[in-house]
N, C-alpha and C positions, 0 to 999 in steps of 0.2 A: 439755542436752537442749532439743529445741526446743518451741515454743510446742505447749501439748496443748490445741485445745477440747473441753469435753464435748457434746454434740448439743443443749442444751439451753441452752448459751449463747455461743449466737448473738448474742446483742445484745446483750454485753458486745464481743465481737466488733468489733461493727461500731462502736460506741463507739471503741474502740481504736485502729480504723483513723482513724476520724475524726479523732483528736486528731495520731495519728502524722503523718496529711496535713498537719495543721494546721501543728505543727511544721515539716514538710518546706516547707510554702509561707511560714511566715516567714524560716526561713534562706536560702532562694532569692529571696525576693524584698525581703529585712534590713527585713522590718517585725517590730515585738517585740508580740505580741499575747498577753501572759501571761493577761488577765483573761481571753480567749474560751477559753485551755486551762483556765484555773482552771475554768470553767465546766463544760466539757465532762467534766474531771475530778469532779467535785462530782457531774454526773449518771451517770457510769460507779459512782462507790463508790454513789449510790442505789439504780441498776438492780440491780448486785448484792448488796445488802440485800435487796432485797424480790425479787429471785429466790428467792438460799436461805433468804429467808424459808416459803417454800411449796411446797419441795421432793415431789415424791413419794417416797413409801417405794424406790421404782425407780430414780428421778434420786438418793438418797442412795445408795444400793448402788453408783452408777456414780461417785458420789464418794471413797464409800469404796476404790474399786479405780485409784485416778488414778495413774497412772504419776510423777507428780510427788510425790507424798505421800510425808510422810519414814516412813521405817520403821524397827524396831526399832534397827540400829545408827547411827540419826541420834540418833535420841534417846538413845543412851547417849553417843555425843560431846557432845552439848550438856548434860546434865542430872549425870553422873556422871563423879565424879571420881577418878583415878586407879585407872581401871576396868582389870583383869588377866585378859583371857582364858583361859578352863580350855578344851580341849580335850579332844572322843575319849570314846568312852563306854565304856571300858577291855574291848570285848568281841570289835568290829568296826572301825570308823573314827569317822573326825570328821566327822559329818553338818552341811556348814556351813548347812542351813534356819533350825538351830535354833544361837543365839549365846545365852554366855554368860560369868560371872564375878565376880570380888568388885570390890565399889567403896563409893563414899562417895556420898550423897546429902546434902546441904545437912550435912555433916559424923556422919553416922550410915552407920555400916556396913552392908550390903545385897547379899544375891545377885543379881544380874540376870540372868535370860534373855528369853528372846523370837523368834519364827519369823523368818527373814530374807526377804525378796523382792530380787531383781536389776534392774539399771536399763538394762541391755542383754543381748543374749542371753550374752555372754559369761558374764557373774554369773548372771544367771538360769538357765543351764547349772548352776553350780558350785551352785547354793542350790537347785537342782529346781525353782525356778517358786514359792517357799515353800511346799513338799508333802514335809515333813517324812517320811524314813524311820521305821522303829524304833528305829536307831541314833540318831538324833537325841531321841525320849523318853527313851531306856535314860541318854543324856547326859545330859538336863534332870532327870531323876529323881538322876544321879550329884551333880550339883550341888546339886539341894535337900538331901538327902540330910547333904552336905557343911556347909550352912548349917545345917540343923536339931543336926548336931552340935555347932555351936561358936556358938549360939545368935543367929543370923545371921538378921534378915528376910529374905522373899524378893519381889523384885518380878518380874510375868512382865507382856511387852508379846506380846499375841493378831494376829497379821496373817495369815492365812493360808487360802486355800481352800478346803484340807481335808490331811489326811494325805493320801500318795503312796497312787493306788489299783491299782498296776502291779504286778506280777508280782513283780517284787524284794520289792516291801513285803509280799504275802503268805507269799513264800518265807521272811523271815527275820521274821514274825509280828508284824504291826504292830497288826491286834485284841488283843493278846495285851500287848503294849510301853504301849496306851495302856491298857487294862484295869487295867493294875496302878499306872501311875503315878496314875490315880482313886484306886485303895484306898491306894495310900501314902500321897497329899498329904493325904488324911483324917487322916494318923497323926502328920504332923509337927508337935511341938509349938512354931511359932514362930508370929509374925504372916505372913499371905500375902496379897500383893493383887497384882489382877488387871488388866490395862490392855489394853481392845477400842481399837486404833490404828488398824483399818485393817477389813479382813474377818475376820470371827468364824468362819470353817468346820465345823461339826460335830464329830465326836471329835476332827479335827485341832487345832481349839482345845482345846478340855474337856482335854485331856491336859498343857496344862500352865496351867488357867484355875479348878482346885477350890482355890477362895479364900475368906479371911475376907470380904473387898469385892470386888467387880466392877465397875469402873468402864468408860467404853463415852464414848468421844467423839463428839460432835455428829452427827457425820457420817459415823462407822463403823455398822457391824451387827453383828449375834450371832445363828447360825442353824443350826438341824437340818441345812437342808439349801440346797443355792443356789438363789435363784431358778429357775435354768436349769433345773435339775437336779426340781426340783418342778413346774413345767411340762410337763416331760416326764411326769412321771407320771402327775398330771391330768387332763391335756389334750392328751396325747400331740402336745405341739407346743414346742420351746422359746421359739417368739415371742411365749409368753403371759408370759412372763416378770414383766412389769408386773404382773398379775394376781397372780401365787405372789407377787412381793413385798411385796403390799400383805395378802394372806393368810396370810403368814405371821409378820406381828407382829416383824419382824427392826428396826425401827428404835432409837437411843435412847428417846425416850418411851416407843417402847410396851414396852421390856425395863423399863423404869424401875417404869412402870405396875404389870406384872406380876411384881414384885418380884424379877427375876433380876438386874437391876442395880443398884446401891445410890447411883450416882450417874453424872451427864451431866456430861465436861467439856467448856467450850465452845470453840470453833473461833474463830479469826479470823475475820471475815466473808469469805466465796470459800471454806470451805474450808482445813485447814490447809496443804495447797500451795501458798497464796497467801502465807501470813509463815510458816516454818518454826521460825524462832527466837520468835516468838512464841507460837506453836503448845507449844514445848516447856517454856518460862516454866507456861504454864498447867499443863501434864501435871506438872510438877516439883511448885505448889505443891500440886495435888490428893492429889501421890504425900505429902508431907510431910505434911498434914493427916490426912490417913488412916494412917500410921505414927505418928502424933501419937497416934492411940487408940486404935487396936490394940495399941501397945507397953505400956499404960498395962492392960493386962487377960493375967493369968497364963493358964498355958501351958494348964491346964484348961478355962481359960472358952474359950480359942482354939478349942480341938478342937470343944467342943461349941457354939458356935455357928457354928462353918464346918458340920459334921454338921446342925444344924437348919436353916440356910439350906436347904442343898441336900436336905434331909429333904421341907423344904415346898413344894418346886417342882411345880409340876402339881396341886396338890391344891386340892379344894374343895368346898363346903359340900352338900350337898344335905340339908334335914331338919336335923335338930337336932342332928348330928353334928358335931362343931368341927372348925377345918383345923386344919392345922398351923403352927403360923405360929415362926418364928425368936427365940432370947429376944432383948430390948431393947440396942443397942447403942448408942454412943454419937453424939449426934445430930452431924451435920456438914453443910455449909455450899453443896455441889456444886451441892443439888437447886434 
């Protein structure tokens, strides 16, 4: 794929080119001028340091949606080992949005799913654009399901827009498909954790995202609803866009903040589209830490503290009335 800018780096850009020139003018003209690329290199990785160092909530959403950014089935090649896709949600088809199956992770057994996105239209045809059917939750459910019987973590990686809002998905009841894998994954007594890679979308996430952790990378989001999509409501405008995003509290920090996410893992500098294998290094060792102590607490305390996390969401104090706040889990290393 070819070179993607985002709008907002530009002057990484033009760095780029600079250096490219440079190169190009000492091979044509055979002088070796390593120091001046060393340099120009040195101020390229700076520029983009303290670029996404001070990203807005808007410029992260556009990161999070980067056409280069690896998705769910990168990270399962990289991170998961002898990974065996299950197919088909034994009712309708095999909705491929939503991938899945058993593997090993740093040598512990583990269900993976997670939403798919395409990297040309072809794939992006076959995965809907990752806008998961019902037949793709009816599948995700089939698999945990699967896991929870044979006392199987589960890992789910969140990419996704939202569920499919189209006419197919209401005919074959996609309110209904994500409704219930809510109440089920309440009920599965295994460890379950959560991984925001990319766009967190509304129920389209939530339906396979009711987990012990939630964990939410640097430069993805987790939201009710899309920027876009809340601009319109608002402001009956989509160009306000900037504005819903920064309104709506969708970044790592501020999920962090407000206790929906339980940990930030962090990004290569650029963004993980910029090192993908490093990118995955980090998601592996966060995924390992967190099955580190989740595994280490029985199937009861599972249930009821994935139930209180999500019990205490949105609530808060007014008067002497106490929140509700989640029991004590075991501390980890992310934040």
């Amino acid at each position: 794929m070819a070179a993607y800018i985002l709008p907002f780096e530009k002057p990484l850009l033009d760095l780029q080119n600079q250096i490219e020139d440079l190169r190009r003018f000492s091979a044509e003209q055979g002088v070796d001028s390593p120091q001046d690329v060393a340099r120009l290199e040195a101020r390229l990785e700076d520029t983009r340091r303290d670029l996404y160092a001070r990203l807005t909530p808007w410029q992260k959403v556009m990161v999070a949606r980067h056409p280069r950014r690896p998705y769910t089935r990168d990270y399962i090649g990289a991170i998961v080992d002898g990974f065996n896709e299950l197919h088909g949600d034994r009712l309708l088809s095999d909705d491929q949005s939503i991938v899945g199956g058993l593997g090993w992770i740093d040598g512990r057994r583990v269900m993976v799913l997670g939403t798919q996105k395409g990297r040309d239209t072809k794939s992006n045809l076959a995965c809907n654009f990752g806008c998961p059917f019902p037949e793709g939750y009816r599948k995700a459910l089939r698999l945990m399901r699967l896991a929870a019987k044979f006392s199987i973590p589960i890992v789910t990686f969140i990419d996704t827009p939202g569920a499919f809002p189209g006419i197919e998905g209401e005919q074959r009841h996609v309110a209904e498909a994500i409704a219930v894998n809510l109440r089920e994954m309440f009920r599965l007594p295994v460890p379950i954790l959560a991984v925001v890679i990319g766009e967190g979308g509304s129920g389209g996430a939530l339906g396979i995202g009711v987990a012990n952790r939630i964990l939410i990378l640097e430069y993805a989001y987790y939201s009710v609803i899309s920027p876009e999509g809340c601009a319109a409501i608002l402001w009956k405008d989509r160009a306000h866009a900037d504005k819903a995003a920064a309104a709506l509290k969708l970044t790592a920090s501020d999920l962090l903040e407000l206790g929906i996410a339980d940990g930030i893992i962090p990004e290569p500098p650029g963004g993980a589209h910029t090192d993908p294998k490093a990118a995955a290094g980090l998601v592996r060792d966060a995924i390992r830490r967190h099955l580190d102590a989740l595994g280490k607490l029985p199937p009861a305390r599972l249930l009821d503290q994935r139930y209180a996390k999500f019990r205490a969401m949105g609530v808060f104090k007014e008067g002497p009335v106490p929140a509700l706040t989640p029991p004590p889990i075991p501390a980890d290393t992310d934040q």
